[in-house]
C-alpha positions as CSV (number, residue, x, y, z in Angstrom):
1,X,30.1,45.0,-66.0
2,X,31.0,46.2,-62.8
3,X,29.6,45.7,-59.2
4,X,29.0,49.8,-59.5
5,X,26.6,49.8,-62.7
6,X,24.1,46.3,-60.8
7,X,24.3,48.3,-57.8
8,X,23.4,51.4,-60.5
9,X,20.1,49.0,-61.5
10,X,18.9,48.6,-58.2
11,X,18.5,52.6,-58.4
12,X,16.7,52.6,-61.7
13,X,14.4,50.2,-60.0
14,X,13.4,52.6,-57.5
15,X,13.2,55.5,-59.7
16,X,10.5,53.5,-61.5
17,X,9.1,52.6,-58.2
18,X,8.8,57.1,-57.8
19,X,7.1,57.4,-61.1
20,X,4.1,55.7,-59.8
21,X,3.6,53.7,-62.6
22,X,3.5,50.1,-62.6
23,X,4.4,49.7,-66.0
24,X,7.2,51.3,-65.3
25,X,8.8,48.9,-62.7
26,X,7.8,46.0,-64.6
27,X,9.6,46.8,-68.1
28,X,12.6,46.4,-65.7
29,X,11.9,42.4,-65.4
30,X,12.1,39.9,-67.9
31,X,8.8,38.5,-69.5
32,X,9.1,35.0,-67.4
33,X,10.2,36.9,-64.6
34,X,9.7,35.0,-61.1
35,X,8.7,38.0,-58.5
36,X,8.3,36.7,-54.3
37,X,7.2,39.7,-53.5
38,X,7.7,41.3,-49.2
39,X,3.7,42.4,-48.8
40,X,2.0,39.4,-50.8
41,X,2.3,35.9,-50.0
42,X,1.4,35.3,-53.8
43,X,4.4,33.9,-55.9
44,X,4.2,36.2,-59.2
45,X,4.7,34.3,-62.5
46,X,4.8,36.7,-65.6
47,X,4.7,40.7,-66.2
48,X,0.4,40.3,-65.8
49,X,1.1,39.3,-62.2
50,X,4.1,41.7,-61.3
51,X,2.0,44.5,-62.3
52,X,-0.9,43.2,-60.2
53,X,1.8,43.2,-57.2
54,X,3.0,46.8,-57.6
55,X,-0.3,48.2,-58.5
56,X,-1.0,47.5,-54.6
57,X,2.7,48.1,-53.7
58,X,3.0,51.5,-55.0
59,X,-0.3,52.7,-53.9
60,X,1.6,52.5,-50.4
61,X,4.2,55.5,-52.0
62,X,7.5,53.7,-51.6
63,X,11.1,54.6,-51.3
64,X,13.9,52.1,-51.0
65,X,17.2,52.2,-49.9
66,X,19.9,49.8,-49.7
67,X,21.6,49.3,-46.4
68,X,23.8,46.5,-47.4
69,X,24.4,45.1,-51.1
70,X,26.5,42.1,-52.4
71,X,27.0,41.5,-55.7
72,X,28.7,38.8,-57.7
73,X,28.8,38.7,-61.7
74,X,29.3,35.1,-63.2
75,X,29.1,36.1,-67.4
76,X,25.8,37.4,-68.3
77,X,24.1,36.4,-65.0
78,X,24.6,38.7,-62.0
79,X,23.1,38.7,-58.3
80,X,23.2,41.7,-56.0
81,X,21.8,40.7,-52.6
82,X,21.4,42.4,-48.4
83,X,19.1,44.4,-46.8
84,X,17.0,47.0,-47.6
85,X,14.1,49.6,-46.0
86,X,11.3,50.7,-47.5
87,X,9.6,54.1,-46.0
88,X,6.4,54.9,-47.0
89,X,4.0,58.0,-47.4
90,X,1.7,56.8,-43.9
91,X,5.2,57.0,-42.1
92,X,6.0,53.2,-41.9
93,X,9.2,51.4,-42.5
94,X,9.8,47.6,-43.5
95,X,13.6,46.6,-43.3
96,X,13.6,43.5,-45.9
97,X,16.2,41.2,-47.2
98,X,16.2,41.2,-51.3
99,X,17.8,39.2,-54.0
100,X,17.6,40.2,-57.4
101,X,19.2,38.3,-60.2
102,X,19.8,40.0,-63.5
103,X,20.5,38.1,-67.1
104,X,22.1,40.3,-69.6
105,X,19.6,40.1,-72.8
106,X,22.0,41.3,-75.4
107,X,21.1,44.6,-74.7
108,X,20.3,45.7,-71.1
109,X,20.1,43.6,-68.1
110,X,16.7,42.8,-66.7
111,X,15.4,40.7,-63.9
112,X,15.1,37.1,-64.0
113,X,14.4,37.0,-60.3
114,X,13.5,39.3,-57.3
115,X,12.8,38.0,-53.7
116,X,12.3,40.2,-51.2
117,X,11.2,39.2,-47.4
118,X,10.7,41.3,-44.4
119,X,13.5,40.8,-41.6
120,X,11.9,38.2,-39.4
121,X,12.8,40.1,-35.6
């Protein structure tokens, strides 16, 4: 695995995001998932309560884009942290600082854990 194909899941991610479909995004996280999500102040436990989260998130019409990424592999866990900006369809932008950690399941990597929280100045 190279820091090219994580950097490659963080695109798939918002692809899912553009299909408007929550199901969508959430086959990308594993079932015990842990998601802090930027616009909820609700921790999100399981795929029942990510769903919830980007029912309400991608009613807003989102498209992400990474302005700075970091990624470090350590076996079948890898992390791929920075910044990125959200634009929406009303015109608004949100810069926000994400982690997501990825756990190689035998067959595809899916996420363990996604933080995300808005730039605070």
């Amino acid at each position: 695995m190279t820091d090219n194909e994580i950097q490659a899941l963080f695109e798939q991610w918002n692809n899912a995001l553009q299909t408007g479909e929550p199901k969508n995004v959430v086959a990308l996280y594993a079932s015990d998932a842990i998601l802090l999500p930027t616009v909820s102040n609700k921790v999100r436990h399981n795929h029942a309560e990510i769903e919830d989260y980007f029912v309400h998130f991608l009613a807003k019409g989102p498209q992400g884009k990474i302005d700075e990424s970091n990624v470090r592999i350590f076996g079948d866990i890898a992390i791929n942290s920075g910044v990125y900006t959200f634009a929406f369809k009303d015109g608004v932008s949100i810069q926000a600082r994400f982690t997501y950690v990825y756990q190689w399941n035998g067959q595809r990597w899916l996420i363990v854990e996604h933080h995300s929280s808005a730039m605070p100045e």
